[in-house]
C-alpha positions in Angstrom: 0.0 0.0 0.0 2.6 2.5 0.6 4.8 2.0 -2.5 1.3 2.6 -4.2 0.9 5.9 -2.8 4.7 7.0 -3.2 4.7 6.1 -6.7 0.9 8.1 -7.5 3.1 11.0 -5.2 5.9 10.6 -7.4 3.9 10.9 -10.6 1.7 13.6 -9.2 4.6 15.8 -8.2 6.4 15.2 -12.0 3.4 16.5 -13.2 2.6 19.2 -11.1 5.8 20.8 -10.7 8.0 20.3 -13.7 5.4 21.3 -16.4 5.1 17.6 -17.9 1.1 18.5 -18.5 1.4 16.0 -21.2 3.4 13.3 -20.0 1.5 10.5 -19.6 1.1 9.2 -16.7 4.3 7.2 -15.5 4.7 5.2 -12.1 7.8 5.3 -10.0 8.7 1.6 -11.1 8.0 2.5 -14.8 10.9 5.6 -14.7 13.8 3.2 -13.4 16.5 1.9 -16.3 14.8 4.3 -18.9 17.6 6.3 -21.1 18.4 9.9 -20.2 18.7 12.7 -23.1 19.8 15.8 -23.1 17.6 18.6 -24.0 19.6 18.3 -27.5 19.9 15.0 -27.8 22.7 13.6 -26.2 22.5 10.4 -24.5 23.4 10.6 -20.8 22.7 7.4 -19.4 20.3 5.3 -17.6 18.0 6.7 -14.4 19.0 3.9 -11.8 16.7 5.8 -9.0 15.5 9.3 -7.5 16.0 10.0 -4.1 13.3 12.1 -2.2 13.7 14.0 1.0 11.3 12.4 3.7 10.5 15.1 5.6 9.4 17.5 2.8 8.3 14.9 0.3 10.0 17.0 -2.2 12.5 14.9 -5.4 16.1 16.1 -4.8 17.8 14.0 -7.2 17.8 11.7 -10.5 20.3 8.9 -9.8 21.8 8.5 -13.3 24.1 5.2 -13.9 26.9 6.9 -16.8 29.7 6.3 -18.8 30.6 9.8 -18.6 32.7 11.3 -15.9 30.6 13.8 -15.4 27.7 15.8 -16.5 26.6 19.1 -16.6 29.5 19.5 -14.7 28.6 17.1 -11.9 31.6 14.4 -11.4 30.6 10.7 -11.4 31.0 8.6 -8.5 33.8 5.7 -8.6 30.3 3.1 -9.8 29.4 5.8 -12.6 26.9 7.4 -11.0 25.8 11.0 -11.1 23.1 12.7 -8.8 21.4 15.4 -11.1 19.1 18.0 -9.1 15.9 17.7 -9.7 15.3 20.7 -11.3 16.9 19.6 -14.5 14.1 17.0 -15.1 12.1 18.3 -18.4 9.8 15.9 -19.3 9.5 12.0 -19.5 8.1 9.5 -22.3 9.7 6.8 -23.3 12.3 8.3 -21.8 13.8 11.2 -19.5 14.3 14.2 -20.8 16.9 16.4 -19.0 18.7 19.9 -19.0 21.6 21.5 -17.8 20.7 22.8 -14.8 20.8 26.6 -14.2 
């Protein structure tokens, strides 16, 4: 019941704050090990997680596994992984759309 409701949360918050009006709707479950593009087309990598702070409820970060060393000019971790902010999340379909961050 709970991963229910985090996931509708998830979706809900997507949609309400990052202007995806029409993204379809996507479950939690649904966005992990889809490919993330850049805003002009460059492949990133694949979105291993997002990580949510409890206390406000509010997404902090998309967990990207890359082959990169960095992006946007966030270093990778030694496994390949890069934490983008949350705010560079631009839409999703069949898959996530991101942008440098401002």
């Amino acid at each position: 019941m709970m991963l229910t409701h985090l996931r509708q949360w998830i979706y809900t918050f997507i949609f309400n704050h990052y202007n995806c009006r029409d993204m379809p709707q996507v479950l939690a479950n649904e966005l992990a090990e889809k490919r993330v593009l850049s805003t002009d087309g460059r492949e990133l990598g694949i979105l291993h997680n997002v990580t949510l702070d409890v206390a406000s409820g509010s997404l902090e970060t998309l967990v990207v596994e890359t082959d990169h060393s960095e992006l946007f000019g966030i270093e990778a971790n030694a496994d390949g992984v890069v934490q983008l902010p949350a705010e560079t999340l631009d839409g999703v379909s069949d898959h996530v759309i991101v942008s440098p961050p401002e």
